[in-house]
PDB file of the backbone (N, CA, C, O) and the ligand in Angstrom, with CONECT records:
HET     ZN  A 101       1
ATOM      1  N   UNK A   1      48.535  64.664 -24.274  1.00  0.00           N
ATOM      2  CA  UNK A   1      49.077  64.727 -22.919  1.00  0.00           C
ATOM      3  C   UNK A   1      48.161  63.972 -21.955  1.00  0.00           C
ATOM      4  O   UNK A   1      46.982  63.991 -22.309  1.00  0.00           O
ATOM      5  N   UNK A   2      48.458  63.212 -20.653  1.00  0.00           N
ATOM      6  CA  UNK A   2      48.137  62.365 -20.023  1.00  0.00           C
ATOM      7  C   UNK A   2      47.976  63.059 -19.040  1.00  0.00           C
ATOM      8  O   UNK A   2      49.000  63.221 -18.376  1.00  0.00           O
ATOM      9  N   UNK A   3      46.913  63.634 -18.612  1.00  0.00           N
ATOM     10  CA  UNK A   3      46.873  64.380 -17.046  1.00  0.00           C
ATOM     11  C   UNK A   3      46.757  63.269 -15.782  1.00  0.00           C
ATOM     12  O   UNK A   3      47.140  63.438 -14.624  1.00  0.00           O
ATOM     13  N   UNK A   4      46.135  62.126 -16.342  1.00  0.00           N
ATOM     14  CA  UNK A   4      46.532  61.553 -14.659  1.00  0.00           C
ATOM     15  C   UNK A   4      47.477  61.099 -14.251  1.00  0.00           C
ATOM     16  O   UNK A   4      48.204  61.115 -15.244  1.00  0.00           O
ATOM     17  N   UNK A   5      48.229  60.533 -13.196  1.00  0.00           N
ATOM     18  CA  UNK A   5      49.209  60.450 -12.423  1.00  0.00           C
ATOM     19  C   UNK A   5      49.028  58.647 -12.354  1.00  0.00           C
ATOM     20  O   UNK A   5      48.051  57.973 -12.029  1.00  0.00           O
ATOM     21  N   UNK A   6      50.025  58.352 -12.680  1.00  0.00           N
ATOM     22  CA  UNK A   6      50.973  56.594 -12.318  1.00  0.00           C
ATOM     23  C   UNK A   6      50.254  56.518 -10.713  1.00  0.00           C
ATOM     24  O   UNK A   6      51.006  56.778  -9.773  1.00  0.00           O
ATOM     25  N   UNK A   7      48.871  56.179 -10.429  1.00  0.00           N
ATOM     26  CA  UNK A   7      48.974  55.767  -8.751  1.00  0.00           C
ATOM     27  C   UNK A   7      49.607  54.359  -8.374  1.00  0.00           C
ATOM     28  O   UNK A   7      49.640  53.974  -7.206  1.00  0.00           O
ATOM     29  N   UNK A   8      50.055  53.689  -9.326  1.00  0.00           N
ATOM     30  CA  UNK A   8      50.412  52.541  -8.702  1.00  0.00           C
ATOM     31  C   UNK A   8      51.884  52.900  -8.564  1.00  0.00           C
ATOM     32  O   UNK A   8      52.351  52.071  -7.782  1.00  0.00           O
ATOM     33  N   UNK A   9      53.069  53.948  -9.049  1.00  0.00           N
ATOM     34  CA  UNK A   9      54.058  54.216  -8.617  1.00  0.00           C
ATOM     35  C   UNK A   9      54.373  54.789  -6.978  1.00  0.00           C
ATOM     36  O   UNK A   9      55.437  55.022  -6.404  1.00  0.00           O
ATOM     37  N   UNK A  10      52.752  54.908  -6.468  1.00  0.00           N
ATOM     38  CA  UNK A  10      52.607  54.990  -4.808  1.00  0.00           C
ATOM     39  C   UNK A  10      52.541  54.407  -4.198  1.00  0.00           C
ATOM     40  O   UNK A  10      52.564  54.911  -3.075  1.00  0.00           O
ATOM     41  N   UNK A  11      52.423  53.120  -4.223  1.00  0.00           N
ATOM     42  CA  UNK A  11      52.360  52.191  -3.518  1.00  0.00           C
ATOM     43  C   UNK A  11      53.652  51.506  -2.968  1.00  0.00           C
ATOM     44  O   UNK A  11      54.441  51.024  -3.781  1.00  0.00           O
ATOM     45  N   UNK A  12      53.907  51.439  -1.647  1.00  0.00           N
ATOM     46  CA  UNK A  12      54.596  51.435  -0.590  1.00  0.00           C
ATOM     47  C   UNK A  12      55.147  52.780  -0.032  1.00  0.00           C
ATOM     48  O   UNK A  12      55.948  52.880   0.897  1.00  0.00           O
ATOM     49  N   UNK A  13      54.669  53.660  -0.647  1.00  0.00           N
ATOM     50  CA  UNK A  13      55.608  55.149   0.061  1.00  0.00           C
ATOM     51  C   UNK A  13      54.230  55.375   1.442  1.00  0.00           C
ATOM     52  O   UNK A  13      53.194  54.763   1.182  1.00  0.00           O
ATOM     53  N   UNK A  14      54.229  55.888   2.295  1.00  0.00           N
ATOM     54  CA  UNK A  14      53.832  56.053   3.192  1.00  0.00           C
ATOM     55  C   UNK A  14      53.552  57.676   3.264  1.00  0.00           C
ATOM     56  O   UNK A  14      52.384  58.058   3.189  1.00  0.00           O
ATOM     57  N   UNK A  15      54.524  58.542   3.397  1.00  0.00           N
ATOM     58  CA  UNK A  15      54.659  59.980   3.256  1.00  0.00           C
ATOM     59  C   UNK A  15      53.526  60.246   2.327  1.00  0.00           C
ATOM     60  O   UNK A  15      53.079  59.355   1.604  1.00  0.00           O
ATOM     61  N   UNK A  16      52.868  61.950   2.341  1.00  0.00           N
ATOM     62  CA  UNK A  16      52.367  62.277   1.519  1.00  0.00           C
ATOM     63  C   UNK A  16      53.318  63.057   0.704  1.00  0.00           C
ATOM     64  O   UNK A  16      53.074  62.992  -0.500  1.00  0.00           O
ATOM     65  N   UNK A  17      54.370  63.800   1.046  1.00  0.00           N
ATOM     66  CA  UNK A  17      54.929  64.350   0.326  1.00  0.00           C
ATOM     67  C   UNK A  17      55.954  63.393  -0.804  1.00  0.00           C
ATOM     68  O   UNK A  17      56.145  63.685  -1.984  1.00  0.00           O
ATOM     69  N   UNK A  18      56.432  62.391  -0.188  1.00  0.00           N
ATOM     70  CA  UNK A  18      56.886  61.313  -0.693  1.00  0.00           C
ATOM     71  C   UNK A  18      56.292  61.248  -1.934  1.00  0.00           C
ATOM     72  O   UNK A  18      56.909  61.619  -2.932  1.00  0.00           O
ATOM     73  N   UNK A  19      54.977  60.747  -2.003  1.00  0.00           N
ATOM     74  CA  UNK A  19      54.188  60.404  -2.869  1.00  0.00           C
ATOM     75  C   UNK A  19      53.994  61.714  -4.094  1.00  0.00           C
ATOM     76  O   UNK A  19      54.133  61.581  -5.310  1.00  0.00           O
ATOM     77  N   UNK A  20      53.698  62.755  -3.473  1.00  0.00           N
ATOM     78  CA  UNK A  20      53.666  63.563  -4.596  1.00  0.00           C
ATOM     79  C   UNK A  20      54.795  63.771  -4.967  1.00  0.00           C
ATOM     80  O   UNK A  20      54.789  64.262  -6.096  1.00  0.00           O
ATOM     81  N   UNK A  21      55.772  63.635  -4.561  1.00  0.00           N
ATOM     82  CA  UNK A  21      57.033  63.750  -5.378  1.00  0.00           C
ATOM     83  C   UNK A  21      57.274  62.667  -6.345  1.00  0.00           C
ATOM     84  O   UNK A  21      57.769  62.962  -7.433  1.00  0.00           O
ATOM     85  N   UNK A  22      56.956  61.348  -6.048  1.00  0.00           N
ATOM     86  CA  UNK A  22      57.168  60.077  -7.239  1.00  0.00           C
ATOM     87  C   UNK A  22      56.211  60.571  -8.376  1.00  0.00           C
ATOM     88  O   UNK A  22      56.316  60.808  -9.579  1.00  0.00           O
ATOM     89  N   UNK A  23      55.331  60.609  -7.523  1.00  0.00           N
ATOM     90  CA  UNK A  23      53.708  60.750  -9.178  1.00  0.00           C
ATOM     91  C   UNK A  23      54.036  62.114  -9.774  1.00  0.00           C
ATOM     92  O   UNK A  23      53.722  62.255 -10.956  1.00  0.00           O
ATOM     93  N   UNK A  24      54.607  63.133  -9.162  1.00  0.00           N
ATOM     94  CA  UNK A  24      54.556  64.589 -10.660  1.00  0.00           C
ATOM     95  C   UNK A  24      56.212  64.016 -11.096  1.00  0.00           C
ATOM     96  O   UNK A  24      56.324  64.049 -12.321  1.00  0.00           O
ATOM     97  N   UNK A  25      57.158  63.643 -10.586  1.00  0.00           N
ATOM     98  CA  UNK A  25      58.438  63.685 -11.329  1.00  0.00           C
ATOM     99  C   UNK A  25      58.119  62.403 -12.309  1.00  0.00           C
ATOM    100  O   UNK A  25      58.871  62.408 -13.284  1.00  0.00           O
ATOM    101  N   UNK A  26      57.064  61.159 -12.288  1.00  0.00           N
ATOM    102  CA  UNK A  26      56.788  60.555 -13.120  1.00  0.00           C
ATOM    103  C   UNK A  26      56.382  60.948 -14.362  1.00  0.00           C
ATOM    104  O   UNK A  26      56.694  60.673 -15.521  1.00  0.00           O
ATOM    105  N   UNK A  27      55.390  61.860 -13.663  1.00  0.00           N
ATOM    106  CA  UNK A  27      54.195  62.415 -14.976  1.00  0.00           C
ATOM    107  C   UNK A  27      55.386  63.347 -15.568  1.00  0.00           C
ATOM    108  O   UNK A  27      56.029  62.809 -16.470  1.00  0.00           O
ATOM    109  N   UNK A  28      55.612  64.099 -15.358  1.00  0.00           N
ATOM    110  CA  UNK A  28      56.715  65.220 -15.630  1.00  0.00           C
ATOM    111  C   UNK A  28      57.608  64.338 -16.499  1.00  0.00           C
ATOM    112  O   UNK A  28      57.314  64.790 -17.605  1.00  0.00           O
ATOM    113  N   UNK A  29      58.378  63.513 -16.695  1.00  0.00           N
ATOM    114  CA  UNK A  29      59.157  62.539 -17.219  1.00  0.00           C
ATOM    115  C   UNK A  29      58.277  62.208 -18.379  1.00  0.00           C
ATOM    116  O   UNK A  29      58.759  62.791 -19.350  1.00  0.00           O
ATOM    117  N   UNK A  30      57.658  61.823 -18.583  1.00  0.00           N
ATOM    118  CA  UNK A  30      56.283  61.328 -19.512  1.00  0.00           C
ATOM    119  C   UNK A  30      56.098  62.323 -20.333  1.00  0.00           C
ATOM    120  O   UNK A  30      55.972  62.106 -21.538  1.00  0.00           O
ATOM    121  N   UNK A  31      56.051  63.588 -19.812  1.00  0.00           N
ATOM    122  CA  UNK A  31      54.921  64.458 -20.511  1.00  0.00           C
ATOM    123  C   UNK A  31      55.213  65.728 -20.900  1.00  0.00           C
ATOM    124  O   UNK A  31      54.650  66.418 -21.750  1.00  0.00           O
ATOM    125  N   UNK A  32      56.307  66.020 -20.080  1.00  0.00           N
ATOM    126  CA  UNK A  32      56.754  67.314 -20.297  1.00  0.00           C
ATOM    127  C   UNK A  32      57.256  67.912 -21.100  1.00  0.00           C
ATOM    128  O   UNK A  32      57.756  67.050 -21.823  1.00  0.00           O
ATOM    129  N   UNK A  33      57.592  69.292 -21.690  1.00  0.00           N
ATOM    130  CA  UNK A  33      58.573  69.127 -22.960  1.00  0.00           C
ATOM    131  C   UNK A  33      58.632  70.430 -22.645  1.00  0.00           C
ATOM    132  O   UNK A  33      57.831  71.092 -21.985  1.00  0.00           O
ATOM    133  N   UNK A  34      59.999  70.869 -23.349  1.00  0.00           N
ATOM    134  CA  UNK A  34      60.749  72.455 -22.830  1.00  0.00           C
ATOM    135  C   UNK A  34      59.841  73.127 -23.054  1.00  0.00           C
ATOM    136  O   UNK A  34      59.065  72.819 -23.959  1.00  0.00           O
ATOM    137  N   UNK A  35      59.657  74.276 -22.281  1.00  0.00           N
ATOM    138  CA  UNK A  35      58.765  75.522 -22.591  1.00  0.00           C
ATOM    139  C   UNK A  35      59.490  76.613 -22.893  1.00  0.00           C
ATOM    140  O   UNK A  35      58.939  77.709 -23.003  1.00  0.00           O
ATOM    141  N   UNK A  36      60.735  76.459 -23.055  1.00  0.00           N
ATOM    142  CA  UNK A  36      61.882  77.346 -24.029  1.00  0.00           C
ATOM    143  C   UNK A  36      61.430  77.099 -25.429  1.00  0.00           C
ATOM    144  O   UNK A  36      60.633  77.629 -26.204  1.00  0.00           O
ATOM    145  N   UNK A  37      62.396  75.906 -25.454  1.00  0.00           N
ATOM    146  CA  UNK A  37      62.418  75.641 -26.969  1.00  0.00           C
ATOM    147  C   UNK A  37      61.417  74.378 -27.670  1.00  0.00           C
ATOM    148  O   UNK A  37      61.622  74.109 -28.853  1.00  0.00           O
ATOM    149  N   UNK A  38      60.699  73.872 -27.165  1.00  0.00           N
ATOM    150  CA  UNK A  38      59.659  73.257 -27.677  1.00  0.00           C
ATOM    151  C   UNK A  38      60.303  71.857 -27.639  1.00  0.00           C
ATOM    152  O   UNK A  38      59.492  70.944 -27.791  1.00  0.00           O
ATOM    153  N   UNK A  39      61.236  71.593 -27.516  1.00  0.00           N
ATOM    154  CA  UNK A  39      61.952  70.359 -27.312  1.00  0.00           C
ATOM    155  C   UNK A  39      61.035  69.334 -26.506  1.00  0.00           C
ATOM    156  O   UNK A  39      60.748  69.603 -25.340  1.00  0.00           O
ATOM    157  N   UNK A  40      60.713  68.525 -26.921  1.00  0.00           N
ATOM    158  CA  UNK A  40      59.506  67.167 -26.520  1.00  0.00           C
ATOM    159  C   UNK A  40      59.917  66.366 -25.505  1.00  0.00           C
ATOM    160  O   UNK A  40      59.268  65.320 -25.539  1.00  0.00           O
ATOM    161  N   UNK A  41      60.985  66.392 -24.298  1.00  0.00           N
ATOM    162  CA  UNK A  41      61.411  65.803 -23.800  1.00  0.00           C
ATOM    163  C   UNK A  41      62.439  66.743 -23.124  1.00  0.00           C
ATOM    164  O   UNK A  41      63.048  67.649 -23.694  1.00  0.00           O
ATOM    165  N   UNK A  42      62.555  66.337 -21.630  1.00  0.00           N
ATOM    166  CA  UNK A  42      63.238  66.846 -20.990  1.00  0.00           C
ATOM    167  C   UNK A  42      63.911  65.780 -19.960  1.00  0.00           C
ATOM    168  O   UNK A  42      63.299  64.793 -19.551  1.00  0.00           O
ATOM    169  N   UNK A  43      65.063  66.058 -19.643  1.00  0.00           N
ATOM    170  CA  UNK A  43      65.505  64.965 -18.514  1.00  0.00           C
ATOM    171  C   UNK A  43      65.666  65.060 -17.406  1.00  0.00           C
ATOM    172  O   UNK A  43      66.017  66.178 -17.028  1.00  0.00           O
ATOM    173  N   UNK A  44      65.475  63.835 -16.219  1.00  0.00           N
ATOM    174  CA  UNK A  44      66.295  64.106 -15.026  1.00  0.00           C
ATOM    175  C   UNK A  44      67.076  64.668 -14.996  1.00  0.00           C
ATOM    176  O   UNK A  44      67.697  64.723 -16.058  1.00  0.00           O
ATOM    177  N   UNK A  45      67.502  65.298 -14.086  1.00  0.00           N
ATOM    178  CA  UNK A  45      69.042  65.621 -13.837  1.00  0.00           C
ATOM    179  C   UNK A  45      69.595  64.396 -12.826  1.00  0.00           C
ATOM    180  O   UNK A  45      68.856  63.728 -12.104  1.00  0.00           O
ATOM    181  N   UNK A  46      70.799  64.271 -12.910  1.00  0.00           N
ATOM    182  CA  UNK A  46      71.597  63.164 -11.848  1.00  0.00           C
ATOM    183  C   UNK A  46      70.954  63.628 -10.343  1.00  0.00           C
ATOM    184  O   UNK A  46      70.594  64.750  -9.988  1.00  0.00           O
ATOM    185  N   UNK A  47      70.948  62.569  -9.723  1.00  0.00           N
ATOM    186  CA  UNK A  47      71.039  63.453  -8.343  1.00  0.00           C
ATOM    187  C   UNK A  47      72.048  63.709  -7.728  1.00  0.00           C
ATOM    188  O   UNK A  47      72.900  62.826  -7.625  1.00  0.00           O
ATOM    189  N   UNK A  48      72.261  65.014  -7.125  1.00  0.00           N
ATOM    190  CA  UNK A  48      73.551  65.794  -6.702  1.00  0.00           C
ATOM    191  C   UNK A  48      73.895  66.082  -7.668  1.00  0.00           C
ATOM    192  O   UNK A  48      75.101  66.308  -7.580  1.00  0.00           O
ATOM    193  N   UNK A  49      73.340  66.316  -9.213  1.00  0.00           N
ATOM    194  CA  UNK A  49      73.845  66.844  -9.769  1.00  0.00           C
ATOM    195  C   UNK A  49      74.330  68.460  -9.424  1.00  0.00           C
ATOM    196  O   UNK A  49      74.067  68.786  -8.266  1.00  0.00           O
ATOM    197  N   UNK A  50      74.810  69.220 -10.023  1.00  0.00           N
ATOM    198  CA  UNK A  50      74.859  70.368  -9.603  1.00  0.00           C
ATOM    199  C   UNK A  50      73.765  71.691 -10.710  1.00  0.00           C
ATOM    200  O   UNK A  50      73.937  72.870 -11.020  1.00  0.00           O
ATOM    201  N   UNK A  51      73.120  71.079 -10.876  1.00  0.00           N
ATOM    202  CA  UNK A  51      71.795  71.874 -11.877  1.00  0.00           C
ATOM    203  C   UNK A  51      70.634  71.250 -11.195  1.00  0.00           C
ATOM    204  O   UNK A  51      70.625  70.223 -10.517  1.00  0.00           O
ATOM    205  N   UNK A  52      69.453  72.217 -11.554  1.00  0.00           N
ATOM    206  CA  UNK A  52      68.212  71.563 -11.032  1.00  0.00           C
ATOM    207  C   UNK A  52      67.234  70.115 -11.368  1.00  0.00           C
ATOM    208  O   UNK A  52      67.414  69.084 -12.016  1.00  0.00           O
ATOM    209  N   UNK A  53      66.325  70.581 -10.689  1.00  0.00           N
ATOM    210  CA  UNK A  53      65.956  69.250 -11.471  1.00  0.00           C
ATOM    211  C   UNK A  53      65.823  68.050 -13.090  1.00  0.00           C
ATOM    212  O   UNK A  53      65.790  66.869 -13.436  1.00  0.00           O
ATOM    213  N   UNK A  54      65.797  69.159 -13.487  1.00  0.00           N
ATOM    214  CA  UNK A  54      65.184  68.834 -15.021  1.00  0.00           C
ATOM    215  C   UNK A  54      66.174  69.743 -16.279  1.00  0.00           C
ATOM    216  O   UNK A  54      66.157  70.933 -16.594  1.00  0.00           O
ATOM    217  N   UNK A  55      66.765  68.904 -16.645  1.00  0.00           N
ATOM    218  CA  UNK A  55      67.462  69.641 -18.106  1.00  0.00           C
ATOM    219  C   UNK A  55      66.721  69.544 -19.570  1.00  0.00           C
ATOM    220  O   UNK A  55      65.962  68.621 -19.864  1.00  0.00           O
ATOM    221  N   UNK A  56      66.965  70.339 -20.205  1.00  0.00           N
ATOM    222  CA  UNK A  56      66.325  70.026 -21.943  1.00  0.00           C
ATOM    223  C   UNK A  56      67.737  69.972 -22.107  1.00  0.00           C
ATOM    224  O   UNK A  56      68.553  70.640 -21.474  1.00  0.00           O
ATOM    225  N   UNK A  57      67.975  69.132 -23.000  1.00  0.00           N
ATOM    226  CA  UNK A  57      69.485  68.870 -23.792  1.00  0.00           C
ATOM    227  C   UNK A  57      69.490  69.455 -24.782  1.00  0.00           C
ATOM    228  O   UNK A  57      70.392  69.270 -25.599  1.00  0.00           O
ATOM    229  N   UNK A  58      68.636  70.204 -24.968  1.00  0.00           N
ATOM    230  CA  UNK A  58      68.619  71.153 -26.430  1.00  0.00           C
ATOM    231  C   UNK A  58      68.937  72.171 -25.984  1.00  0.00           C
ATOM    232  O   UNK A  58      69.776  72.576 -26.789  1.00  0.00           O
ATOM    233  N   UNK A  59      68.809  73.100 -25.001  1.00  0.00           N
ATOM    234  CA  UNK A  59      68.586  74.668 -25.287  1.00  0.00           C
ATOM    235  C   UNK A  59      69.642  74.448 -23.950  1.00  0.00           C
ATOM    236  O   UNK A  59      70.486  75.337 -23.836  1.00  0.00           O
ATOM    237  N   UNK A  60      69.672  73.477 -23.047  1.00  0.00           N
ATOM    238  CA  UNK A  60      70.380  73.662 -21.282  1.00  0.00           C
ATOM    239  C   UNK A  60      69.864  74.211 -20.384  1.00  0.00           C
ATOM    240  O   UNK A  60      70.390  74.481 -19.305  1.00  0.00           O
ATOM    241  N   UNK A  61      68.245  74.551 -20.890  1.00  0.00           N
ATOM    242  CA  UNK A  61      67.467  75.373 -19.582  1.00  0.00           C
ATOM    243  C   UNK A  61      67.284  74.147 -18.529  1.00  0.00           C
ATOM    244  O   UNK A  61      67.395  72.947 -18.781  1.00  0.00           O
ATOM    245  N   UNK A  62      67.049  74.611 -17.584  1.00  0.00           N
ATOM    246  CA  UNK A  62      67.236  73.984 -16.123  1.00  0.00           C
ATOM    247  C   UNK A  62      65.959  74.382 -15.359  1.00  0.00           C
ATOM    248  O   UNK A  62      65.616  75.561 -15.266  1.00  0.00           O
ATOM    249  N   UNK A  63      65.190  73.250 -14.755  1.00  0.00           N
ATOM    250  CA  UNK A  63      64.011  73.688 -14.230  1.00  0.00           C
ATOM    251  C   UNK A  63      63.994  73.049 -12.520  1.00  0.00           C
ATOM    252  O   UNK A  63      64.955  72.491 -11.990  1.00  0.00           O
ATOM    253  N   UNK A  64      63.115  73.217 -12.095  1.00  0.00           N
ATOM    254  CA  UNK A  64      63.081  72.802 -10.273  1.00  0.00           C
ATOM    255  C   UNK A  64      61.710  72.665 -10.464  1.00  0.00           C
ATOM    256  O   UNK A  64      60.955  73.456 -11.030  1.00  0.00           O
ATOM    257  N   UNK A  65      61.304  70.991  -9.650  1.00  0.00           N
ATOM    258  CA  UNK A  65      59.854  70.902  -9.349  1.00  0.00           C
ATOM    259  C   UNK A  65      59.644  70.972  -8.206  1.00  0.00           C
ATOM    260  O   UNK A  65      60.148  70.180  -7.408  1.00  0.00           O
ATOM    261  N   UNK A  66      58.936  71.833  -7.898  1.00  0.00           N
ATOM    262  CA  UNK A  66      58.202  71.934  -6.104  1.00  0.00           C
ATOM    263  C   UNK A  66      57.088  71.047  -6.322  1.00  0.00           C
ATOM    264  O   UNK A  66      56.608  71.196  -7.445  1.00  0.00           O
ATOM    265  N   UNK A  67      56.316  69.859  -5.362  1.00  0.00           N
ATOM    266  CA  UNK A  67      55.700  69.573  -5.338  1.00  0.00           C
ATOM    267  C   UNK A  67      55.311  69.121  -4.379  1.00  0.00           C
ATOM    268  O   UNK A  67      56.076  68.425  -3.711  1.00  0.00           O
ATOM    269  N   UNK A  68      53.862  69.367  -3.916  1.00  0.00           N
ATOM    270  CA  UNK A  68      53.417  69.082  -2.824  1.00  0.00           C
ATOM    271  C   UNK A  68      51.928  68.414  -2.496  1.00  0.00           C
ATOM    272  O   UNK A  68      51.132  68.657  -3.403  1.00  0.00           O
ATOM    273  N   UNK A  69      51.411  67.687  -1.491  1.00  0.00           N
ATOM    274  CA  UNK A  69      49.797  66.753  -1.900  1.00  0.00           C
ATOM    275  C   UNK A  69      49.256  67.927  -0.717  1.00  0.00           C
ATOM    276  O   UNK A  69      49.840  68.681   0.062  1.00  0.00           O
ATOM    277  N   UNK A  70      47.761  67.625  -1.055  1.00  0.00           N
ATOM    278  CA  UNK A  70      47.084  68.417  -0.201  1.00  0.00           C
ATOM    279  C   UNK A  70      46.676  67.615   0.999  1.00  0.00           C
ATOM    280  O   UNK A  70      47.472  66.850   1.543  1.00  0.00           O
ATOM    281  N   UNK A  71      45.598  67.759   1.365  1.00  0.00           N
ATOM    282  CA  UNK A  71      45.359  67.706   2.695  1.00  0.00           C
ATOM    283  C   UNK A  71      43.685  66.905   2.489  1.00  0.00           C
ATOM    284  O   UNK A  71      43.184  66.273   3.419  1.00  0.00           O
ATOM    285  N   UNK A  72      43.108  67.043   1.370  1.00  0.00           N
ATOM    286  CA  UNK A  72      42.022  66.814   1.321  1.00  0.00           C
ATOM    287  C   UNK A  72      41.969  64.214   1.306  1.00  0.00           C
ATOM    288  O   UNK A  72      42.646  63.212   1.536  1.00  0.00           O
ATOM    289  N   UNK A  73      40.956  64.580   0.963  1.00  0.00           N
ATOM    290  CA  UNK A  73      40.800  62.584   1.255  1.00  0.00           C
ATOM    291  C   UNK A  73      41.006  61.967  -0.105  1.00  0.00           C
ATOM    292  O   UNK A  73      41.248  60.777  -0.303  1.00  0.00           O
ATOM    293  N   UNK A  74      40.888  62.876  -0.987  1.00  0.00           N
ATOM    294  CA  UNK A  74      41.250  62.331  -2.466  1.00  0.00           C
ATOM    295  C   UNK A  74      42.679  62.835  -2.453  1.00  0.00           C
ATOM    296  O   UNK A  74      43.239  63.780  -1.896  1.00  0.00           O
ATOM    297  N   UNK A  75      43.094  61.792  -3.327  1.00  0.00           N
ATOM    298  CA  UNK A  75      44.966  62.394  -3.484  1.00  0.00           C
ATOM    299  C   UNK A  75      44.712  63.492  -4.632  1.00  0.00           C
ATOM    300  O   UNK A  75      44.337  63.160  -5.757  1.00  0.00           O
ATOM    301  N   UNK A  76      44.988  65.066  -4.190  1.00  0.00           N
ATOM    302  CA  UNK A  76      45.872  65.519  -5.347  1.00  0.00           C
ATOM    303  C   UNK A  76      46.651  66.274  -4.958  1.00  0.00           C
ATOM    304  O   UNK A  76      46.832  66.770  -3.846  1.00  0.00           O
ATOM    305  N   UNK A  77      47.412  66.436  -6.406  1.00  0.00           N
ATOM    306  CA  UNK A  77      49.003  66.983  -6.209  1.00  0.00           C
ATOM    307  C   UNK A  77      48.933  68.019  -6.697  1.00  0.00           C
ATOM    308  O   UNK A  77      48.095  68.097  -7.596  1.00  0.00           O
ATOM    309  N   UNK A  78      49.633  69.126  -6.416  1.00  0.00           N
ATOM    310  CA  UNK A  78      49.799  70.039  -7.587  1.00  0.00           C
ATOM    311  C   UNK A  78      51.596  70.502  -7.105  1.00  0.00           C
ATOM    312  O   UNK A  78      52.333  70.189  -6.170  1.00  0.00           O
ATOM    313  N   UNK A  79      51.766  71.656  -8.690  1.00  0.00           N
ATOM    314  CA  UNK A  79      53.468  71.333  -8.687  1.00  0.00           C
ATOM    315  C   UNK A  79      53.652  72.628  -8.926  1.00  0.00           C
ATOM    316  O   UNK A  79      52.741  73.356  -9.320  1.00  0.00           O
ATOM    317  N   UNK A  80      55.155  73.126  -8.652  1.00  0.00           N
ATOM    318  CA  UNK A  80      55.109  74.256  -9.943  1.00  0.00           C
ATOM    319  C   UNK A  80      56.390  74.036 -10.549  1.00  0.00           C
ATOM    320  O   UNK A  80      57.044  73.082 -10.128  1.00  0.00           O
ATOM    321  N   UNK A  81      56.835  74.709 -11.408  1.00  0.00           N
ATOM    322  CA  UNK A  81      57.484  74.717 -12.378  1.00  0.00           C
ATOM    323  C   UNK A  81      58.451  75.540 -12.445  1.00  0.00           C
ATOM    324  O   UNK A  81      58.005  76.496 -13.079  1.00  0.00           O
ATOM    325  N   UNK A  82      59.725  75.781 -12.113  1.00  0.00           N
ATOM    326  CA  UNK A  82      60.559  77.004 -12.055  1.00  0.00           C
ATOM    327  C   UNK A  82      61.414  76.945 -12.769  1.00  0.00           C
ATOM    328  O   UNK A  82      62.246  76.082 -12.487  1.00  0.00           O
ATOM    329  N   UNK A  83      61.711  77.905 -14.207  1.00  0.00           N
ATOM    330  CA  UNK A  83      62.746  77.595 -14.984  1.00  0.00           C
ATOM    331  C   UNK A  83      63.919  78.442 -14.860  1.00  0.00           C
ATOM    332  O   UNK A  83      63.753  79.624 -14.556  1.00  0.00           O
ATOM    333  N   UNK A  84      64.722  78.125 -14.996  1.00  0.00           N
ATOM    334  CA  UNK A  84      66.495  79.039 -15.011  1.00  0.00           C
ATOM    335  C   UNK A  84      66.932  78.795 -16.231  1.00  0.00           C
ATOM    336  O   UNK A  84      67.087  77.751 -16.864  1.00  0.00           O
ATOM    337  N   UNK A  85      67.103  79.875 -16.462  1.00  0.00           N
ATOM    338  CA  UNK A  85      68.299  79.735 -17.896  1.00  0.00           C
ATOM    339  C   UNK A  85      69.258  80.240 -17.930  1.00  0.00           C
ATOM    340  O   UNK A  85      69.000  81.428 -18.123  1.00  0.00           O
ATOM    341  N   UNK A  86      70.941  80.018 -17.821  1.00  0.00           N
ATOM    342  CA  UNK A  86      72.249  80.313 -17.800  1.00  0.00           C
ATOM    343  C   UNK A  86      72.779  80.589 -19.184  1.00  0.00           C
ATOM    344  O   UNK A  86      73.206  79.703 -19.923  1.00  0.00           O
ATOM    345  N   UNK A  87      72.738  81.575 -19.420  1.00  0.00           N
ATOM    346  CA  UNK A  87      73.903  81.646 -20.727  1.00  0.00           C
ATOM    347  C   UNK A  87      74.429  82.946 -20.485  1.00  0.00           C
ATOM    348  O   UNK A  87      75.312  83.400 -21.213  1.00  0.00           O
TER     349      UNK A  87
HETATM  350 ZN    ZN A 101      64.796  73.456 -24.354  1.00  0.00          ZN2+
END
């Protein structure tokens, strides 16, 4: 697993929140993998889709990333992770 963050996918965003939203839904895309079912890969969801952020196509759990940058002079991000499961 790759803990640092794509900084060159920041470049031209201006926002801080902006920014932490490109760099964890990057890393997250990269790296993530269901914490249901172990499934190694998880996907976008469409936008407007009508599910959250992130689907596993294996199991259909559904996750939401909050993410937000701090305040300090070094960039970091931190995220959390919220899973739903419908059946
Ligand atoms: Zn899964």
């Amino acid at each position: 697993m790759d803990l640092r963050f794509n900084t060159s996918l920041a470049e031209g965003y201006k926002s801080g929140s902006q920014i932490a939203r490109v760099l964890t839904e990057d890393w997250l895309a990269r790296n993530m993998y269901c914490p249901i079912c172990g499934e190694v890969s998880i996907r976008r969801a469409k936008p407007n889709a009508p599910v959250k952020d992130y689907v596993c196509e294996h199991c259909k759990s559904q996750y939401e990333l909050k993410s937000k940058r701090s305040d300090s002079e070094s960039f970091q991000a931190t995220f959390a992770f919220s899973v739903w499961r419908f059946w």
